[in-house]
C-alpha positions as CSV (number, residue, x, y, z in Angstrom):
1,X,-27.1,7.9,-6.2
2,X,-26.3,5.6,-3.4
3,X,-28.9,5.2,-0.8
4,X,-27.8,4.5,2.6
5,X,-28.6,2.2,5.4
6,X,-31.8,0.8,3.1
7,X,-31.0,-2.6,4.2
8,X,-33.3,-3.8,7.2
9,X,-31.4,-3.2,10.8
10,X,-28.8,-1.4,9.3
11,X,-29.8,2.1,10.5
12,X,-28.3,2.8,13.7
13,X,-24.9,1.5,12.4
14,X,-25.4,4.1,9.0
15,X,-27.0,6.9,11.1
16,X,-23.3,9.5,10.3
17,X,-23.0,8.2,6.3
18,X,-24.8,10.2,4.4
19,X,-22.5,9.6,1.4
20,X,-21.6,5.6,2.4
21,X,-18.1,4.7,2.6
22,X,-15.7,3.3,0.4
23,X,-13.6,0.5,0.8
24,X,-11.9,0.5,-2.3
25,X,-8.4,-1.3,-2.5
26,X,-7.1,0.8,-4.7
27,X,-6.7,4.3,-3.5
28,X,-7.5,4.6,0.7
29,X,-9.5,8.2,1.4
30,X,-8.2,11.1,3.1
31,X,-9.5,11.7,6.6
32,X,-11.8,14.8,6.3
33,X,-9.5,16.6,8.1
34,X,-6.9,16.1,5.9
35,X,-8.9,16.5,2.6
36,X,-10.1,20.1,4.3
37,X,-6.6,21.0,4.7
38,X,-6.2,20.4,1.3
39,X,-8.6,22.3,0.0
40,X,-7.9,25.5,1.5
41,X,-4.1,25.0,0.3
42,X,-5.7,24.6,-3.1
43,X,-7.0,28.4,-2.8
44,X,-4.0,29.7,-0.5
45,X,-1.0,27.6,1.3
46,X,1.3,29.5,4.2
47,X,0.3,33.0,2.7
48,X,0.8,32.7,-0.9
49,X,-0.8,31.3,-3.8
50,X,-2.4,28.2,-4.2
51,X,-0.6,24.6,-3.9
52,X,-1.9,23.6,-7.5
53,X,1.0,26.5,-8.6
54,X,3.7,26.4,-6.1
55,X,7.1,26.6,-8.6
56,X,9.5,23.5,-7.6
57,X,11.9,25.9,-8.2
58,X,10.7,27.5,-5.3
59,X,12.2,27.8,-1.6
60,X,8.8,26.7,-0.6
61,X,8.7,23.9,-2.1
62,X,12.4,22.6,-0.9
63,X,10.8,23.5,2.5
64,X,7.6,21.2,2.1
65,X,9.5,18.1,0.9
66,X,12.2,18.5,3.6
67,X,9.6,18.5,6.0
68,X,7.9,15.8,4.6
69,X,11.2,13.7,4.2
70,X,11.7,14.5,8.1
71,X,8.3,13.4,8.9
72,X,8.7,10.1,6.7
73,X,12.1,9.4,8.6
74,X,10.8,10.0,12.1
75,X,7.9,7.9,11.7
76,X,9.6,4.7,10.2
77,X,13.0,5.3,11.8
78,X,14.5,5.6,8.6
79,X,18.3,4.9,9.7
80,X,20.7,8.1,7.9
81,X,22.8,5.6,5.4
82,X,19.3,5.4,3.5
83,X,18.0,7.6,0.6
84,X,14.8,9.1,1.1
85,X,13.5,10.0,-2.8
86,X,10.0,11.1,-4.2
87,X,9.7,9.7,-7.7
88,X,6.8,9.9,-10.0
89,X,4.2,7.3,-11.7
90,X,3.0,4.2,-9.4
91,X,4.8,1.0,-7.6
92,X,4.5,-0.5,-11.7
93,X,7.2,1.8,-13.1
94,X,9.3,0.4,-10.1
95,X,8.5,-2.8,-11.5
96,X,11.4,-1.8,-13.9
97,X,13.2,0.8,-11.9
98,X,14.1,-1.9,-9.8
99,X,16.0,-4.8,-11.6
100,X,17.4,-1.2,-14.0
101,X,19.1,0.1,-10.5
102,X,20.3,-3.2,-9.1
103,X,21.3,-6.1,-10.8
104,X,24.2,-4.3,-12.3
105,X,26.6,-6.9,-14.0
106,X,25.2,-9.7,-12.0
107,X,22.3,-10.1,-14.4
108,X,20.1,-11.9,-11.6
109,X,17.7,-11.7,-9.0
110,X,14.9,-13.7,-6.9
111,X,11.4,-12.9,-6.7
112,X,8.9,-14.4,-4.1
113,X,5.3,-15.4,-6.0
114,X,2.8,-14.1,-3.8
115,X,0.1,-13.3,-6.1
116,X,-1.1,-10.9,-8.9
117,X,1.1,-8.0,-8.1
118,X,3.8,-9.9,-7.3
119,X,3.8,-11.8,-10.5
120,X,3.4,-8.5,-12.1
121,X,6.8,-7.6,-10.9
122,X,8.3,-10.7,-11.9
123,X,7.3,-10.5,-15.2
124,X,8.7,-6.8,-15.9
125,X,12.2,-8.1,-14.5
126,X,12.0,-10.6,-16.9
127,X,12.7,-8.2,-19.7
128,X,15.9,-7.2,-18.1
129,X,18.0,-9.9,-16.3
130,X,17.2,-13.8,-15.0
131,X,14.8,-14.0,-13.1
132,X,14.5,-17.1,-10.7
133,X,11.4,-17.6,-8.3
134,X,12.5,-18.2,-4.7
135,X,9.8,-19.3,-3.3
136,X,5.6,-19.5,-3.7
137,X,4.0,-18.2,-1.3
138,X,0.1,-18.2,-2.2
139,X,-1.7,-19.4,1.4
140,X,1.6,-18.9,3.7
141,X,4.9,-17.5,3.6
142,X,7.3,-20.5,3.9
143,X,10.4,-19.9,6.3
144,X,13.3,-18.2,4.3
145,X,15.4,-20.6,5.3
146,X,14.4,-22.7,2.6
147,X,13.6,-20.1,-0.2
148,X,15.9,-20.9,-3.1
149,X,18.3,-17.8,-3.8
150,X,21.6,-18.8,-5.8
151,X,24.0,-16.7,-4.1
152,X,25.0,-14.3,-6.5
153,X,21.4,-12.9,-6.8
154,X,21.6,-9.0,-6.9
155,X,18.2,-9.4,-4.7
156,X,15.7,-11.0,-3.5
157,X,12.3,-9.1,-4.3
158,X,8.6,-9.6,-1.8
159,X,5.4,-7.8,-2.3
160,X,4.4,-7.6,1.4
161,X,1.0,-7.1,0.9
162,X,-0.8,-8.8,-1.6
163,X,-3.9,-6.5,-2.5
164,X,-5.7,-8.9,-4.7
165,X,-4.8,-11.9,-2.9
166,X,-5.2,-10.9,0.7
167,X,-1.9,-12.2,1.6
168,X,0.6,-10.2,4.1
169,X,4.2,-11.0,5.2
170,X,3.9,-11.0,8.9
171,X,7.8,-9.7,8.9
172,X,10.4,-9.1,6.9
173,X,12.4,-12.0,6.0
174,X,16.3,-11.7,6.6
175,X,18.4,-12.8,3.9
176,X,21.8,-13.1,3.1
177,X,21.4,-10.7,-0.1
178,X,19.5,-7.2,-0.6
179,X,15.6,-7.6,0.0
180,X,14.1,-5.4,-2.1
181,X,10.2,-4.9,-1.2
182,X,6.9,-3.2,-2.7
183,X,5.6,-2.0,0.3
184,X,2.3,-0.1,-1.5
185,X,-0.8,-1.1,0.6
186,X,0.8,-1.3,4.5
187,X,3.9,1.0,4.3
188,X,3.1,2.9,7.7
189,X,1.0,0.4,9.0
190,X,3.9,-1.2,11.0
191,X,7.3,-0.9,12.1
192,X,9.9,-1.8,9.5
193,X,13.5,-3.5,10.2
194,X,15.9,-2.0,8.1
195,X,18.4,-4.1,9.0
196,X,16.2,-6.4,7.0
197,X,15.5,-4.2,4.1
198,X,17.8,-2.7,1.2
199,X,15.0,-1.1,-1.0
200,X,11.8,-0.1,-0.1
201,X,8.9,1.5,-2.3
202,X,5.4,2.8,-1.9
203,X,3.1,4.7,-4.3
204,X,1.1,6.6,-1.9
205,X,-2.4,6.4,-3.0
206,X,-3.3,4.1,-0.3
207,X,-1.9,5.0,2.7
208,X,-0.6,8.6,2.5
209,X,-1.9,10.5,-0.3
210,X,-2.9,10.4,-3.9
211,X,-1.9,9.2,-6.8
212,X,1.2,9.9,-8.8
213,X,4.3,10.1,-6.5
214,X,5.9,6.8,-5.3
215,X,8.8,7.1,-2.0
216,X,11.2,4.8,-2.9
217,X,13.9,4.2,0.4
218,X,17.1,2.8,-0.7
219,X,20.1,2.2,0.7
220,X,23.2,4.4,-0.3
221,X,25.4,1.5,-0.9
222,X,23.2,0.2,-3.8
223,X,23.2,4.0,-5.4
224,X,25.5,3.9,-8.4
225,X,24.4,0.1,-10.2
226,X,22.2,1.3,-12.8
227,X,22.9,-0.4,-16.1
228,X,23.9,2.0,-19.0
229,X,21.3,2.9,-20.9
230,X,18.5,3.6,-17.9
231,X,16.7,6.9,-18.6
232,X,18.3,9.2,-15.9
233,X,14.6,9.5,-14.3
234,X,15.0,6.0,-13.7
235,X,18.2,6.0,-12.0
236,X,18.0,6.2,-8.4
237,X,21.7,7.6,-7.9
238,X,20.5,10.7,-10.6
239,X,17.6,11.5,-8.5
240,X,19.6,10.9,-5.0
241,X,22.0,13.5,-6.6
242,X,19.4,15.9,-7.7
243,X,17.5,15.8,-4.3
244,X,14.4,14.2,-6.5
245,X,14.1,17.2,-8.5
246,X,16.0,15.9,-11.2
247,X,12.6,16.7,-13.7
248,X,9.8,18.8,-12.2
249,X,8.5,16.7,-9.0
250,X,4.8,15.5,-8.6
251,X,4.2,19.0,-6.2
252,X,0.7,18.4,-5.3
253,X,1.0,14.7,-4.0
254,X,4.3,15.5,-2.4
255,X,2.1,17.9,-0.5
256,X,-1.1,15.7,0.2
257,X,1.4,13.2,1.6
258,X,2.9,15.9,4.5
259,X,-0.5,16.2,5.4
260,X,-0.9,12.8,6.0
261,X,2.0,12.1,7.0
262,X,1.8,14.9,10.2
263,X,-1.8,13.4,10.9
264,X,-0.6,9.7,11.3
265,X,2.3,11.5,13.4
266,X,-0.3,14.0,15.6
267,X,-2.3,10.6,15.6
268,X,0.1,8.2,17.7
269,X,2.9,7.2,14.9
270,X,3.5,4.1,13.1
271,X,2.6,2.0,16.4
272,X,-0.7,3.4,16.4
273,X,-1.3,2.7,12.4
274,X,-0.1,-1.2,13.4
275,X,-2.8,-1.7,16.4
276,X,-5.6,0.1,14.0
277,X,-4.7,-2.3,11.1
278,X,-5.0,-5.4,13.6
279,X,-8.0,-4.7,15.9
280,X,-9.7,-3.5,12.5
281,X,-8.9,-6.7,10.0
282,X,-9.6,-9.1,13.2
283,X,-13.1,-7.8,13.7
284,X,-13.6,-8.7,9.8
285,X,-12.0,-12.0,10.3
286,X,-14.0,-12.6,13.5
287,X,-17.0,-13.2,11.3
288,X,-15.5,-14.8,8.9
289,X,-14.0,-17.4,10.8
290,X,-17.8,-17.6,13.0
291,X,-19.6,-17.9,9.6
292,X,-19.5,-21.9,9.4
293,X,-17.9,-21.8,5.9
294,X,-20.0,-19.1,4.6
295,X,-17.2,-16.6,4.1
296,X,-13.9,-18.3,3.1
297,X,-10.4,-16.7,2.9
298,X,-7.5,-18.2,0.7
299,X,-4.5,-17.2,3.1
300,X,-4.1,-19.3,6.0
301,X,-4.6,-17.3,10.0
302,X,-1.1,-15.6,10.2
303,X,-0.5,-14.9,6.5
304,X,-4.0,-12.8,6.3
305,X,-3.9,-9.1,5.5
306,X,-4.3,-6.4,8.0
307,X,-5.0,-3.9,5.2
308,X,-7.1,-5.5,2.5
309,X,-9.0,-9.1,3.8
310,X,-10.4,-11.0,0.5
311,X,-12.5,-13.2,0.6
312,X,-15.1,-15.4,-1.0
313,X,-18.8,-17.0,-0.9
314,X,-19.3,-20.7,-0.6
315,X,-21.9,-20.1,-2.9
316,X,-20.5,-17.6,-5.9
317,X,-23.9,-16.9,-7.4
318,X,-24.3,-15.3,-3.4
319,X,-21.5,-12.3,-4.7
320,X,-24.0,-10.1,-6.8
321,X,-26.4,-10.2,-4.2
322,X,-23.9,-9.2,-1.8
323,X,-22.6,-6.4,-3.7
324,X,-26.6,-5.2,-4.6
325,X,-27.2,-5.0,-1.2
326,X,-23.5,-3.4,0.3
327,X,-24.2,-0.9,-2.4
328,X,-27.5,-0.2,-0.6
329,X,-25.9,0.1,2.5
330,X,-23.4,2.7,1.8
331,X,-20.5,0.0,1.8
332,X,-19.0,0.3,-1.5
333,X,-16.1,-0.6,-3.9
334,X,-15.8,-3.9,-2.1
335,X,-15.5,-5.7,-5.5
336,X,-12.5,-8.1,-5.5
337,X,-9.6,-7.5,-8.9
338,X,-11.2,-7.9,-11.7
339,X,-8.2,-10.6,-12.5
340,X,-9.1,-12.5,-9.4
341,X,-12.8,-11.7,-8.5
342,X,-14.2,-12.9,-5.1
343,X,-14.4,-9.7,-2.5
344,X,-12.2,-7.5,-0.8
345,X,-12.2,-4.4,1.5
346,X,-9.8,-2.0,1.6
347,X,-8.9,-0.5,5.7
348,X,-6.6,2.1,4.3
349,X,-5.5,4.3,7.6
350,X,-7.5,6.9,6.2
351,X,-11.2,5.0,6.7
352,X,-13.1,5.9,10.0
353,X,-13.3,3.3,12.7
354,X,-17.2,3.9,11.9
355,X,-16.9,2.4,8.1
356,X,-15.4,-0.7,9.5
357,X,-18.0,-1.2,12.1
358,X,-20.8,-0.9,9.5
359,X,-18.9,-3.2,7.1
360,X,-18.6,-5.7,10.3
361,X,-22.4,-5.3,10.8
362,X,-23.4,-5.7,7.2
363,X,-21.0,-9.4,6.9
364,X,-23.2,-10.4,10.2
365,X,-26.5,-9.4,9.0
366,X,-25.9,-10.8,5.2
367,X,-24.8,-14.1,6.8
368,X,-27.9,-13.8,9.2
369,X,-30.4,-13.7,6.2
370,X,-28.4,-15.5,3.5
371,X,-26.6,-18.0,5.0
């Protein structure tokens, strides 16, 4: 069991975590608020049964994903000639739902390298069309203007927040075809342009939920491209059609995700997400820029995520140590991908402004006594 606040002078900060905090990039928590909510829908929702067994047949269920469609669209300004869909497995299966739906009989798209998920995606559209690679991007984003798209390109595909990496696309890039963009890790966290963007998708264990349901936003015009022989639960323009209840829909995370959705609404909108994400990822970068080389990040100032800063020890045989004594401290999960290594910390919406101060606090006290 962890035990918190053991390291020296770490107390005060710790005094309100009994259970520690975790920063895991993976999944974000749910505000307590939102996970009590949860659990008494699990034992009764709006006067009925329990969530777990809602029918999707039912009216109440049409109700709760209109509602949460409503409260997706308000939030991001979701202009009407988009789809709003809620689709199951993770941002991977979109990894093939994606070049399936668009590159119809143009057989070819553009993909930026930003890192491992990126190249993830790149490498499941290989197995379906030509893939070329429009530009690298692995310590900046270069200006579009020079990315390398031929012109008949269905799309142009961005991950815009590198999880593993700790890279983020400050905007999105306008281009003269569709931008199509895994926005997993920082949908919510600011405002989108869709005059930028054709496709969006999100699985929603980070930001707004749990896992197994991915929003996917897509533009009507693209509907209708899928290449024969893409199973219907694949096909966007199916599930448009069948109002995403084309197979039984993933009930309980459609449900976890109204919750937070309405919180992040009650608690000031996407604007309010945006200012979190950057007072919260500068305090982290504060001390990593004041640590004289101690702490080192890969992307340059500008490119560096609001959402998930990695990061790195001048002196790697420093990282067990750091993770022995953050474990100590109630700071866990701050691993880095096992493909990548180094550190990471996950400021999902969902983490207290409290976890972040203690994780600013530990960085200052390690670099105190270790550096």
């Amino acid at each position: 069991m962890v035990q918190p606040c053991s390291v020296e002078g770490l107390c005060a900060t710790h005094a309100a975590c009994p259970g520690g905090w975790s920063f895991s990039a993976a999944a974000g928590p749910l505000p307590a608020e939102v996970a009590d909510e949860v659990a008494e829908a699990c034992r009764a929702w709006r006067g009925g049964g329990s969530i777990l067994s809602l029918p999707f047949t039912a009216a109440a269920y049409r109700e709760l994903q209109e509602e949460t469609e409503s409260c997706l669209r308000r939030l991001l300004e979701v202009p009407g000639h988009f789809r709003v869909l809620f689709l199951h497995g993770g941002a991977t299966t979109q990894f093939a739902a994606v070049p399936l739906n668009l590159l119809g009989a143009r057989r070819g798209a553009s993909y930026v390298d930003s890192g491992h998920w990126s190249r993830r995606a790149i490498r499941e559209a290989w197995r379906y069309g030509d893939v070329r690679i429009a530009a690298s991007a692995l310590e900046r984003v270069p200006d579009p203007a020079g990315w390398h798209i031929p012109a008949r390109a269905a799309y142009c595909h961005i991950t815009t927040n590198e999880t593993a990496d700790g890279l983020q696309f400050a905007e999105l890039p306008r281009l003269a075809v569709p931008l199509a963009a895994d926005m997993t890790s920082d949908l919510l966290t600011r405002r989108l342009d869709f005059s930028r963007l054709a496709l969006g998708y999100a699985a929603t264990q980070k930001v707004i939920g749990v896992p197994g349901l991915t929003v996917v936003i897509v533009r009507e015009d693209l509907l209708g491209r899928a290449r024969p022989g893409t199973p219907r639960t694949f096909d966007f323009s199916a599930q448009a059609e069948a109002a995403s209840r084309l197979a039984t829909p993933p009930v309980f995370p459609v449900f976890v995700a109204h919750r937070m959705l309405h919180r992040i609404e009650r608690e000031g909108g996407v604007a309010a997400m945006a200012a979190a994400a950057a007072r919260r990822s500068a305090a982290v970068y504060r001390v990593i820029d004041g640590s004289g080389g101690f702490y080192r990040t890969a992307a340059a100032p500008g490119f560096r995520s609001r959402v998930t800063p990695c990061f790195r020890l001048a002196d790697e045989a420093l990282t067990a140590r750091f993770m022995e004594e953050a474990e100590a401290a109630g700071l866990r999960d701050l691993r880095g991908h096992p493909q990548v290594g180094g550190i990471r910390a996950g400021l999902y919406p969902g983490l207290p402004d409290v976890a972040v101060e203690a994780l600013v606090s530990f960085l200052d006290d390690f670099l105190r006594r270790r550096g």
